[in-house]
N, CA, C and O atoms as a GROMACS GRO file, in nm:
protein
  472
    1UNK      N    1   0.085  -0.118   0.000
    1UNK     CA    2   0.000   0.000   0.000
    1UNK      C    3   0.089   0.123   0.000
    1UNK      O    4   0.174   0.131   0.090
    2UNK      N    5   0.082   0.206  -0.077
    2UNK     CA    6   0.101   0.353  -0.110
    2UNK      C    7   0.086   0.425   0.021
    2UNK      O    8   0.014   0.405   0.119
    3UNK      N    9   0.228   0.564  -0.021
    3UNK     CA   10   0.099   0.647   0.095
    3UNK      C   11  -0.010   0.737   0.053
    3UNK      O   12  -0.060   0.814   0.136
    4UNK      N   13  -0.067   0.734  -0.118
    4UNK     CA   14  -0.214   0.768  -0.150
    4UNK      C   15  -0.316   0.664  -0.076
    4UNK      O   16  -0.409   0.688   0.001
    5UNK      N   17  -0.270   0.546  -0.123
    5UNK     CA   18  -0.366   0.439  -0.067
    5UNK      C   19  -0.359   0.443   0.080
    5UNK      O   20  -0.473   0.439   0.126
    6UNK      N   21  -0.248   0.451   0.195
    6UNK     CA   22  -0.255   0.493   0.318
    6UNK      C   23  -0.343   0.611   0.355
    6UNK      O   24  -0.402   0.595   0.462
    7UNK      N   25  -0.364   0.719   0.298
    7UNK     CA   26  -0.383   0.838   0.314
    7UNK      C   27  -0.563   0.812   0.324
    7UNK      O   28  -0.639   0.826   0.420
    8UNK      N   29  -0.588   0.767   0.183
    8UNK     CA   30  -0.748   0.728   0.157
    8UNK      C   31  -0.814   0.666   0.254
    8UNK      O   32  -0.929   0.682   0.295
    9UNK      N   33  -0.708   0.573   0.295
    9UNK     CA   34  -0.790   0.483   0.415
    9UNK      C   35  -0.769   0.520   0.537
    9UNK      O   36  -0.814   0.444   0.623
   10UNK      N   37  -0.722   0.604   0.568
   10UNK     CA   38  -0.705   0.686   0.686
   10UNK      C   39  -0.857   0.781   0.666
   10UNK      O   40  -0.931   0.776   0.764
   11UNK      N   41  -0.898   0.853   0.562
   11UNK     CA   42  -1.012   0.913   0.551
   11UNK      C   43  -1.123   0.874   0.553
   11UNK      O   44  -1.229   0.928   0.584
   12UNK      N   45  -1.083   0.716   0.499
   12UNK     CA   46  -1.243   0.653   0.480
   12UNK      C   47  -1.303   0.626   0.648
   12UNK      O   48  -1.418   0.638   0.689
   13UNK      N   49  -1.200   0.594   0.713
   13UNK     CA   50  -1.240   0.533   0.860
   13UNK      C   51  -1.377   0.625   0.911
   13UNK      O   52  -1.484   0.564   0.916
   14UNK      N   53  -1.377   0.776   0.951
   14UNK     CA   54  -1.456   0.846   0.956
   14UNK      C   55  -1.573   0.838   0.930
   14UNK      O   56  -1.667   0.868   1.004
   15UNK      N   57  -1.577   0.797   0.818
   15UNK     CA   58  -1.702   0.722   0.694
   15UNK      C   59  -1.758   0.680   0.764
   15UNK      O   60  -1.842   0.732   0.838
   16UNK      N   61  -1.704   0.514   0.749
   16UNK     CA   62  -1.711   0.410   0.776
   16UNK      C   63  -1.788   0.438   0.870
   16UNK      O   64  -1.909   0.444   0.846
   17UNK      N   65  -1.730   0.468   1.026
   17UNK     CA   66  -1.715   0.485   1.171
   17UNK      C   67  -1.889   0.574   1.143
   17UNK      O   68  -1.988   0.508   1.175
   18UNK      N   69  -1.916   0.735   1.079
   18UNK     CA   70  -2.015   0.761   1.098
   18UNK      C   71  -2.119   0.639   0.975
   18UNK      O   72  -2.224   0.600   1.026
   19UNK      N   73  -2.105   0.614   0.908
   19UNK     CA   74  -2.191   0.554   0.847
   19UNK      C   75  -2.252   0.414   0.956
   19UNK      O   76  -2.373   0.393   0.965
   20UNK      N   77  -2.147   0.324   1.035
   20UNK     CA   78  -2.232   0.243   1.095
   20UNK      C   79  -2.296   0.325   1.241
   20UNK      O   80  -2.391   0.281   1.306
   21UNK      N   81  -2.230   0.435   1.268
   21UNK     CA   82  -2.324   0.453   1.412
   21UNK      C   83  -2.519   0.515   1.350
   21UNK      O   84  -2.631   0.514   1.401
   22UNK      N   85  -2.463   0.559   1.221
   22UNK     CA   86  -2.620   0.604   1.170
   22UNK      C   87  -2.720   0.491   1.172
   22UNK      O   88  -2.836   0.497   1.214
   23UNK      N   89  -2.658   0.385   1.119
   23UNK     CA   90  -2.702   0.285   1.106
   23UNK      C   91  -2.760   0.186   1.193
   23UNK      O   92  -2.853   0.105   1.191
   24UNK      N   93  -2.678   0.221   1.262
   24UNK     CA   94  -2.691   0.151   1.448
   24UNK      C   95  -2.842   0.256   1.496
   24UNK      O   96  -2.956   0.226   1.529
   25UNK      N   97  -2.772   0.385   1.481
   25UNK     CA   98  -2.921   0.459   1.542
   25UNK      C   99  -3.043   0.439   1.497
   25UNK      O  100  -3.142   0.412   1.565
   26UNK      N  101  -3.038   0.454   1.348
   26UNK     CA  102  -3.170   0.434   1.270
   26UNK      C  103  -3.229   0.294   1.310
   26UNK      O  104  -3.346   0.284   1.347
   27UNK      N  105  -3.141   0.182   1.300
   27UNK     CA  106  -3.231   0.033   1.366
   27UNK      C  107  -3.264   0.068   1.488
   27UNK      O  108  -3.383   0.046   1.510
   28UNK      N  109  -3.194   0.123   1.596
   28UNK     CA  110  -3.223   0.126   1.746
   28UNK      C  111  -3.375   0.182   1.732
   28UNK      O  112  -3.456   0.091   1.749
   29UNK      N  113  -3.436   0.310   1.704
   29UNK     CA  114  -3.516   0.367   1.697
   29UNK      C  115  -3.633   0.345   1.622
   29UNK      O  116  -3.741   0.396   1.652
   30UNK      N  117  -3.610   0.248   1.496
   30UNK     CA  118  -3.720   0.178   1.472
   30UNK      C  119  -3.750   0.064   1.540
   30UNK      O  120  -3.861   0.025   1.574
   31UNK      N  121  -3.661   0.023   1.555
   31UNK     CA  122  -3.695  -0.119   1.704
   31UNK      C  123  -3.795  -0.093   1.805
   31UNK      O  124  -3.889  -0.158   1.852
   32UNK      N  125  -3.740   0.041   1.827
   32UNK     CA  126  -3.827   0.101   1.960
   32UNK      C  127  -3.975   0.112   1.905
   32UNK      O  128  -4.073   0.073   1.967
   33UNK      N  129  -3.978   0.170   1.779
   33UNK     CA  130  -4.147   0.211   1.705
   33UNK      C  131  -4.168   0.046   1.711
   33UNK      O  132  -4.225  -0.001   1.810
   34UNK      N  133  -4.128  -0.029   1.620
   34UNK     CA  134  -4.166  -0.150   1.610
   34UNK      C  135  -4.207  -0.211   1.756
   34UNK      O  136  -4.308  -0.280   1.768
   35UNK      N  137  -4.130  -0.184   1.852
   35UNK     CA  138  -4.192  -0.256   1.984
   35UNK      C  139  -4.296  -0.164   2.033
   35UNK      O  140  -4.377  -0.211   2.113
   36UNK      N  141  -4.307  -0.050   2.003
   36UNK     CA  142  -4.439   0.015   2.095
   36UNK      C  143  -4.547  -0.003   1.998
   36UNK      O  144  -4.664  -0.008   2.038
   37UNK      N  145  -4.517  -0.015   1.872
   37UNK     CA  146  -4.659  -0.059   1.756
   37UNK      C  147  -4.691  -0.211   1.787
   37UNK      O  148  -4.802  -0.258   1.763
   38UNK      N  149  -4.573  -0.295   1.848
   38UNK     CA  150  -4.666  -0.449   1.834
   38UNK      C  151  -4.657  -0.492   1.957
   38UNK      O  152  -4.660  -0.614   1.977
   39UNK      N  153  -4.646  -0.404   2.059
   39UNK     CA  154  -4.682  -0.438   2.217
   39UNK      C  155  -4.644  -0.548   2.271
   39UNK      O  156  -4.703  -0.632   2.339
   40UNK      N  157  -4.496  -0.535   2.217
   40UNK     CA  158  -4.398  -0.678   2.250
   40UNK      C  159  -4.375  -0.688   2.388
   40UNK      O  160  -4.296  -0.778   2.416
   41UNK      N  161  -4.435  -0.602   2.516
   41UNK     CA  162  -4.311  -0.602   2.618
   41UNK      C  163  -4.201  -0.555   2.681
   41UNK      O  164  -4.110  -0.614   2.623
   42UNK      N  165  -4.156  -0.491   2.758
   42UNK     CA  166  -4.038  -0.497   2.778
   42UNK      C  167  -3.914  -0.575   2.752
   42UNK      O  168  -3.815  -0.537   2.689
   43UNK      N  169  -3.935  -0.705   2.819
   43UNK     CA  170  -3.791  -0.801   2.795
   43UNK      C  171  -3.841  -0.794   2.661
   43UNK      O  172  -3.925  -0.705   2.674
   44UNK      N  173  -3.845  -0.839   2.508
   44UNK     CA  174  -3.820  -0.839   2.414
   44UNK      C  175  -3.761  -0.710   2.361
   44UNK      O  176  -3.677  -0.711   2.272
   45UNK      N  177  -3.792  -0.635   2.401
   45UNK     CA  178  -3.760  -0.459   2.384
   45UNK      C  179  -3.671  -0.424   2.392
   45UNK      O  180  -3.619  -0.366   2.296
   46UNK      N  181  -3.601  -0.443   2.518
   46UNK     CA  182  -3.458  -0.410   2.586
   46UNK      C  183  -3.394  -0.525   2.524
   46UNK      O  184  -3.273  -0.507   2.511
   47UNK      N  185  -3.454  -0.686   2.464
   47UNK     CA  186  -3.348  -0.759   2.399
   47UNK      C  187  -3.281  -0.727   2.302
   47UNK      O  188  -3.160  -0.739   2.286
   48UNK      N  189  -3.424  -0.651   2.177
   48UNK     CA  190  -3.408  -0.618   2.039
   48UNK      C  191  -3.260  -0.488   2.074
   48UNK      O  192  -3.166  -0.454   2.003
   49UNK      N  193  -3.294  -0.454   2.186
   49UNK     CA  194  -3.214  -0.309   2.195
   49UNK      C  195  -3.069  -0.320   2.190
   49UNK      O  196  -2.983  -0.266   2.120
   50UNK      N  197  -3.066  -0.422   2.306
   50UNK     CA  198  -2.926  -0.506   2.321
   50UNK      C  199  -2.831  -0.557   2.222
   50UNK      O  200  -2.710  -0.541   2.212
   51UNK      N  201  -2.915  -0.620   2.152
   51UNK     CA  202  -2.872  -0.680   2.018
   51UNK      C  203  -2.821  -0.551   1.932
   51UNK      O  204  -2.700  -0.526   1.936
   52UNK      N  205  -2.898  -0.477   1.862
   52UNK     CA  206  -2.858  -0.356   1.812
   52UNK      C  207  -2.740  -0.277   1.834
   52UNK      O  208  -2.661  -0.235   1.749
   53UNK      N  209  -2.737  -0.258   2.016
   53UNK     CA  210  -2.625  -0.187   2.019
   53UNK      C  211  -2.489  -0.276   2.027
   53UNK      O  212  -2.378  -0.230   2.001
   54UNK      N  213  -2.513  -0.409   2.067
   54UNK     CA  214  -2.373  -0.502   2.004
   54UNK      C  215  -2.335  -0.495   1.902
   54UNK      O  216  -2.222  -0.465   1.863
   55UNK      N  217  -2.439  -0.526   1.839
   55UNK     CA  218  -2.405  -0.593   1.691
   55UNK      C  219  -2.358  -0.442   1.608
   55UNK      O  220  -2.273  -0.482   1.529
   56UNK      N  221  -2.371  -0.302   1.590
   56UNK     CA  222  -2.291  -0.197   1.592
   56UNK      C  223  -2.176  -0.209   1.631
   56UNK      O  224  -2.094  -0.231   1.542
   57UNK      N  225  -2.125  -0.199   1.772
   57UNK     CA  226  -2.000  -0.274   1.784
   57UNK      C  227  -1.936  -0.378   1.722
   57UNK      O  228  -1.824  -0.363   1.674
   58UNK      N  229  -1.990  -0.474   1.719
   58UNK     CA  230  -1.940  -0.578   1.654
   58UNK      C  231  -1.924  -0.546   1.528
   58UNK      O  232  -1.820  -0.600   1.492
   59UNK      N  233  -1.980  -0.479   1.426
   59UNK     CA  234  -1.969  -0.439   1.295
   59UNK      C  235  -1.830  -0.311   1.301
   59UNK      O  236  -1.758  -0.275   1.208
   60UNK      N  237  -1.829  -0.273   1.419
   60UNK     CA  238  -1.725  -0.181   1.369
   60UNK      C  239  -1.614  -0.242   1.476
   60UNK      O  240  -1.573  -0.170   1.567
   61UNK      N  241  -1.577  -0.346   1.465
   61UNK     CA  242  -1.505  -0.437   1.509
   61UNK      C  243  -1.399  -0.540   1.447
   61UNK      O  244  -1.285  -0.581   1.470
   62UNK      N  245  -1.545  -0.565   1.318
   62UNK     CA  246  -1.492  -0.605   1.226
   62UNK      C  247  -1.450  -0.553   1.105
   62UNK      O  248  -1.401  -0.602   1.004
   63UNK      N  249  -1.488  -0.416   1.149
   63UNK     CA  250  -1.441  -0.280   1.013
   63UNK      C  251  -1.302  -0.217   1.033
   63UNK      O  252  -1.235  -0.134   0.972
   64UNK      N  253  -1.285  -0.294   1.148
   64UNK     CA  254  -1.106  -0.299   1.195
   64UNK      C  255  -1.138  -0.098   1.214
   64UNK      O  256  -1.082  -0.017   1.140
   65UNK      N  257  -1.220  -0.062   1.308
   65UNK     CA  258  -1.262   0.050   1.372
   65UNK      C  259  -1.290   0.031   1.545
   65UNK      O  260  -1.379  -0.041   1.592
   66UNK      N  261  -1.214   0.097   1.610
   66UNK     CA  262  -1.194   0.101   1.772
   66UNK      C  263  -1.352   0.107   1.787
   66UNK      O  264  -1.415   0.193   1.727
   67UNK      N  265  -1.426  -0.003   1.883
   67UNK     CA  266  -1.559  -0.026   1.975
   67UNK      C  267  -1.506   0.054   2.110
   67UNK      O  268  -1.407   0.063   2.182
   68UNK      N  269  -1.627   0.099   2.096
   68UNK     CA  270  -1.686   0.192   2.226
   68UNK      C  271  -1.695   0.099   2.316
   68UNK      O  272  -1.767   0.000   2.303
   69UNK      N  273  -1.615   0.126   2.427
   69UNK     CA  274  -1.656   0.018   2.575
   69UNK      C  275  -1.771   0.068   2.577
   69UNK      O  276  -1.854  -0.022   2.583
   70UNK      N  277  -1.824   0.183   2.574
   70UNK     CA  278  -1.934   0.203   2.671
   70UNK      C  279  -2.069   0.168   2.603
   70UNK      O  280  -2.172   0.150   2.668
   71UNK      N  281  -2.063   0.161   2.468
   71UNK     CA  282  -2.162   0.107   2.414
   71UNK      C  283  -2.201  -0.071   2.424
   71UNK      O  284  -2.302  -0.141   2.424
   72UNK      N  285  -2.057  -0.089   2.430
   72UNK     CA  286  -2.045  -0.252   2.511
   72UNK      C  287  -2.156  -0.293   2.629
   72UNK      O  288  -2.228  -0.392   2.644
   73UNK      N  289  -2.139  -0.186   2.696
   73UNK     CA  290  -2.128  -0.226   2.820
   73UNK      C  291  -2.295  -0.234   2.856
   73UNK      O  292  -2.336  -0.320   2.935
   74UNK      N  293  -2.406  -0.117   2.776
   74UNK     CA  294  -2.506  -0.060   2.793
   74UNK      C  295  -2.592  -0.192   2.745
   74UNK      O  296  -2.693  -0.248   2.788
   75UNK      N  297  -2.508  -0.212   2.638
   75UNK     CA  298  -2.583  -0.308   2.526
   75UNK      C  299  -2.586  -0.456   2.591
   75UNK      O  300  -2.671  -0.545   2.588
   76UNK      N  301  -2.474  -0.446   2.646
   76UNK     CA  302  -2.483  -0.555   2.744
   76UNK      C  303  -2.597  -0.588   2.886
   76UNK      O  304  -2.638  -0.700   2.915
   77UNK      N  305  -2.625  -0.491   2.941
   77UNK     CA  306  -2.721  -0.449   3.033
   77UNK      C  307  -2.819  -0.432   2.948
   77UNK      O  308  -2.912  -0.444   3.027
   78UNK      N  309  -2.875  -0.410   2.837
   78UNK     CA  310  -2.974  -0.447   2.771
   78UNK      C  311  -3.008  -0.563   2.755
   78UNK      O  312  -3.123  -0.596   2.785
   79UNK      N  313  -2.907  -0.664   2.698
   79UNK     CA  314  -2.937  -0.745   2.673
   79UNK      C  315  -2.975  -0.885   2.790
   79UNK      O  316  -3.052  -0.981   2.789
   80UNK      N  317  -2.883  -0.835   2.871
   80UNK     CA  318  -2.914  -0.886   3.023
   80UNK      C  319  -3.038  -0.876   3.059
   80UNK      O  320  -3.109  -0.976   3.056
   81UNK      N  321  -3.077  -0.779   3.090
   81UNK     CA  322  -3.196  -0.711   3.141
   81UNK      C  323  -3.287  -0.777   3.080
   81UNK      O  324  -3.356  -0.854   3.147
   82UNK      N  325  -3.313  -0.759   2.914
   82UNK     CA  326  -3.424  -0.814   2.858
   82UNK      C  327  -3.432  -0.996   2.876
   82UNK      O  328  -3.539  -1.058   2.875
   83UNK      N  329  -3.310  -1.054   2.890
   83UNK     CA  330  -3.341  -1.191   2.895
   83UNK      C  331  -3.379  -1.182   3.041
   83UNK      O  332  -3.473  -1.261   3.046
   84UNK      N  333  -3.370  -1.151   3.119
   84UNK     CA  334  -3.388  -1.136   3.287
   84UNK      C  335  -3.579  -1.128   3.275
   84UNK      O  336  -3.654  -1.220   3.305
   85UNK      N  337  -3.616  -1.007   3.230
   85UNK     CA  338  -3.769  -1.029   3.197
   85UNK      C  339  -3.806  -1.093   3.140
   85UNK      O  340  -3.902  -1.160   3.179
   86UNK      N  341  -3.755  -1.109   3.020
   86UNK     CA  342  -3.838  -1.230   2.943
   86UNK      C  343  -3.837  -1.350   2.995
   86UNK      O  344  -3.946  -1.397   3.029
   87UNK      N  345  -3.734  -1.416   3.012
   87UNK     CA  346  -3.745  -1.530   3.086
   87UNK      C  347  -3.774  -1.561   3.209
   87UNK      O  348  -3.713  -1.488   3.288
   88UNK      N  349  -3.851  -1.649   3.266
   88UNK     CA  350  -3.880  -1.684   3.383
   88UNK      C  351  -3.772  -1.677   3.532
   88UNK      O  352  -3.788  -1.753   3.628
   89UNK      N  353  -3.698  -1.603   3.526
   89UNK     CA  354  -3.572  -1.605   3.632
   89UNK      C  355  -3.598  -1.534   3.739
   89UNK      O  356  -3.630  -1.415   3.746
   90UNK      N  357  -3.585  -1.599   3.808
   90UNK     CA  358  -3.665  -1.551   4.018
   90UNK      C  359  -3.553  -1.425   4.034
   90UNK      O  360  -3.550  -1.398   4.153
   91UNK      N  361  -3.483  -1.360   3.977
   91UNK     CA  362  -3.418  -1.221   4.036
   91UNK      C  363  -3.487  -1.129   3.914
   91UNK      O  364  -3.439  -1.016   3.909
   92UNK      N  365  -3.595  -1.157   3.811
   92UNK     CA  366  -3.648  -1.078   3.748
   92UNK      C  367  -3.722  -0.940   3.810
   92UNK      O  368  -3.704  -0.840   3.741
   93UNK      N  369  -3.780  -0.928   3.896
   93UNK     CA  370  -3.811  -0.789   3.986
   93UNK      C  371  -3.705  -0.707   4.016
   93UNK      O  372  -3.731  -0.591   3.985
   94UNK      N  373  -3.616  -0.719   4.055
   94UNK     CA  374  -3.542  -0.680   4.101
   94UNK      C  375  -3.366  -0.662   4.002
   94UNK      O  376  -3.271  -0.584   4.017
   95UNK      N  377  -3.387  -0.748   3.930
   95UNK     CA  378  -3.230  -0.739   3.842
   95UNK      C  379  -3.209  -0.611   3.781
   95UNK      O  380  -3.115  -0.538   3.811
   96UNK      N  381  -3.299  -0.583   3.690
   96UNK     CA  382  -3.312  -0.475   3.578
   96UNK      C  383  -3.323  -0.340   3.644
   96UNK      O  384  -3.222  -0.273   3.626
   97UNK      N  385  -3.413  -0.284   3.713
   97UNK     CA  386  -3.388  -0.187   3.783
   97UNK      C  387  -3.245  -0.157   3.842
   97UNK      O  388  -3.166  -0.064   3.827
   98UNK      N  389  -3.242  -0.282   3.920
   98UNK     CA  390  -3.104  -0.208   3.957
   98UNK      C  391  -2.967  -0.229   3.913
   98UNK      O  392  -2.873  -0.189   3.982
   99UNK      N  393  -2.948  -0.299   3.787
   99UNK     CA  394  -2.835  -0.272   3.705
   99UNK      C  395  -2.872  -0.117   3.650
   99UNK      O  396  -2.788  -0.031   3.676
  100UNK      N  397  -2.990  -0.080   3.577
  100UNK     CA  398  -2.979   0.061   3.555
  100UNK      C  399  -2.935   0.139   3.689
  100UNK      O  400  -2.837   0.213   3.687
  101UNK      N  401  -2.994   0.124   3.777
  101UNK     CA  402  -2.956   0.262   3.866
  101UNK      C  403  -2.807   0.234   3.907
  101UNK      O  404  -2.735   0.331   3.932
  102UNK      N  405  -2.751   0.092   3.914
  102UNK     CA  406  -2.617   0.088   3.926
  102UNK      C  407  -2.500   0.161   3.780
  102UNK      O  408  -2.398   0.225   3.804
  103UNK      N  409  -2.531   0.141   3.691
  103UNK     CA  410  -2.513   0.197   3.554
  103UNK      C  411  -2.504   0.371   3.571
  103UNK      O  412  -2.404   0.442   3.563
  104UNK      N  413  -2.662   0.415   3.601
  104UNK     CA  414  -2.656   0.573   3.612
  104UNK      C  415  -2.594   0.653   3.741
  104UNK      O  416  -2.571   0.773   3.748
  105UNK      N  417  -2.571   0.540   3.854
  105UNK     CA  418  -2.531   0.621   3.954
  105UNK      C  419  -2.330   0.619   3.886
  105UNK      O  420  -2.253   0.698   3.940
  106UNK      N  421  -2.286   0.538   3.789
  106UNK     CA  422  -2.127   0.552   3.727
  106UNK      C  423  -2.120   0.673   3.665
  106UNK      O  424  -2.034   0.761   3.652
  107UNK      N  425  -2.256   0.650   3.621
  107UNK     CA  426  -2.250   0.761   3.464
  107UNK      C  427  -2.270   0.943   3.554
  107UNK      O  428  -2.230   1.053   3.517
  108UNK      N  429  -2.355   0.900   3.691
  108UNK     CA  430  -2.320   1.052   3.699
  108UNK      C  431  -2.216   1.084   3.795
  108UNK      O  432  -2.172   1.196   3.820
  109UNK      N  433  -2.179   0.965   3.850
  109UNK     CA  434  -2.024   1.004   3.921
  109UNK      C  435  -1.928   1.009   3.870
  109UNK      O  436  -1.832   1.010   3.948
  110UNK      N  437  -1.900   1.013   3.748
  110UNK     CA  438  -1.777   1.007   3.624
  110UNK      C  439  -1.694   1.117   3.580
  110UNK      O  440  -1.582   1.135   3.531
  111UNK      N  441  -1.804   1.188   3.623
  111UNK     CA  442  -1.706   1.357   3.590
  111UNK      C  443  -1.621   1.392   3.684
  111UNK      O  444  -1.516   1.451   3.658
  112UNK      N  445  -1.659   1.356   3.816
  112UNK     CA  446  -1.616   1.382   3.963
  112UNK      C  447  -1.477   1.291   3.904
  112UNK      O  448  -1.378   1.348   3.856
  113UNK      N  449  -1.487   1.172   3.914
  113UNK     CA  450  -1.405   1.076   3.912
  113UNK      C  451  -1.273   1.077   3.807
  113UNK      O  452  -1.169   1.014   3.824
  114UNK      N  453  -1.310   1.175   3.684
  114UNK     CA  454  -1.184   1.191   3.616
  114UNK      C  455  -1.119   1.316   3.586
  114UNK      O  456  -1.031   1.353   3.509
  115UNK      N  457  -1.238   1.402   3.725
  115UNK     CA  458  -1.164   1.582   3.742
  115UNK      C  459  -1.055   1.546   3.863
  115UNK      O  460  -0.978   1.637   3.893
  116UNK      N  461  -1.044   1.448   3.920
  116UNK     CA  462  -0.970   1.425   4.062
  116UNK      C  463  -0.852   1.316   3.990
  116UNK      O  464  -0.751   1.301   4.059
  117UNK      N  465  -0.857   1.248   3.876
  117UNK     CA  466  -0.755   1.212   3.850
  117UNK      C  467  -0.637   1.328   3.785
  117UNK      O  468  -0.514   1.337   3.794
  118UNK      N  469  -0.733   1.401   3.723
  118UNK     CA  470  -0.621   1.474   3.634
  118UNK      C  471  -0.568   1.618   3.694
  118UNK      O  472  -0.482   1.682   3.634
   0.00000   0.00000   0.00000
C-alpha cells in the first residue's frame, strides 16, 4: 500500500465509523417504534435493543474501527436485562432496575471521578 492508498484509508475510517453509528441509530429507533406498535413487552424490547447496540460494535469491530466500551457495556445491560424479563428467572423484579440505577449512579459520578484524576 502507497501512501495515496494509506492516506485514503485513513479518511475513509470516519465514513465508515459515521456511516455504521447512523445505522446503528436508525435500527435502534425503529426497534423502539416496532416494539411500541406491536406491544412486545419490555424483555423483548430491551433484547431487540441489546442486540442492536452489540451488533454496531461488533460491525465496527470487524471494520477494523476502535468499539466503544461504553456502548459494550449498555448493550450488554440491555441485553441482560431483557433476557432477565423475558425469561422466567426468580431475580427478574429486582435485576433490571437495579443494574440501571447501578449503571446511572457511574454515569453521573464520572465527571467527579476523572476531574480528581487529572
Amino acid at each position: 500500500m502507497d501512501d495515496t492508498q494509506r492516506g485514503q484509508a485513513g479518511r475513509d475510517a470516519p465514513d465508515k465509523a459515521a456511516l455504521i453509528e447512523s445505522v446503528g441509530w436508525g435500527l435502534f429507533f425503529i426497534w423502539i417504534g416496532v416494539a411500541l406498535l406491536a406491544d412486545i413487552g419490555w424483555g423483548l424490547a430491551l433484547l431487540g435493543m441489546g442486540v442492536i447496540s452489540l451488533g454496531s460494535q461488533g460491525v465496527r469491530r470487524l471494520s477494523a474501527l476502535k468499539v466503544d466500551g461504553w456502548s459494550v457495556i449498555i448493550g450488554t445491560c440491555l441485553l441482560v436485562t431483557g433476557l432477565a424479563i423475558w425469561l422466567p428467572l426468580p431475580t427478574r423484579s429486582w435485576f433490571g432496575p437495579a443494574f440501571f440505577f447501578v449503571i446511572a449512579a457511574v454515569t453521573l459520578a464520572s465527571p467527579w471521578m476523572h476531574r480528581r484524576k487529572s
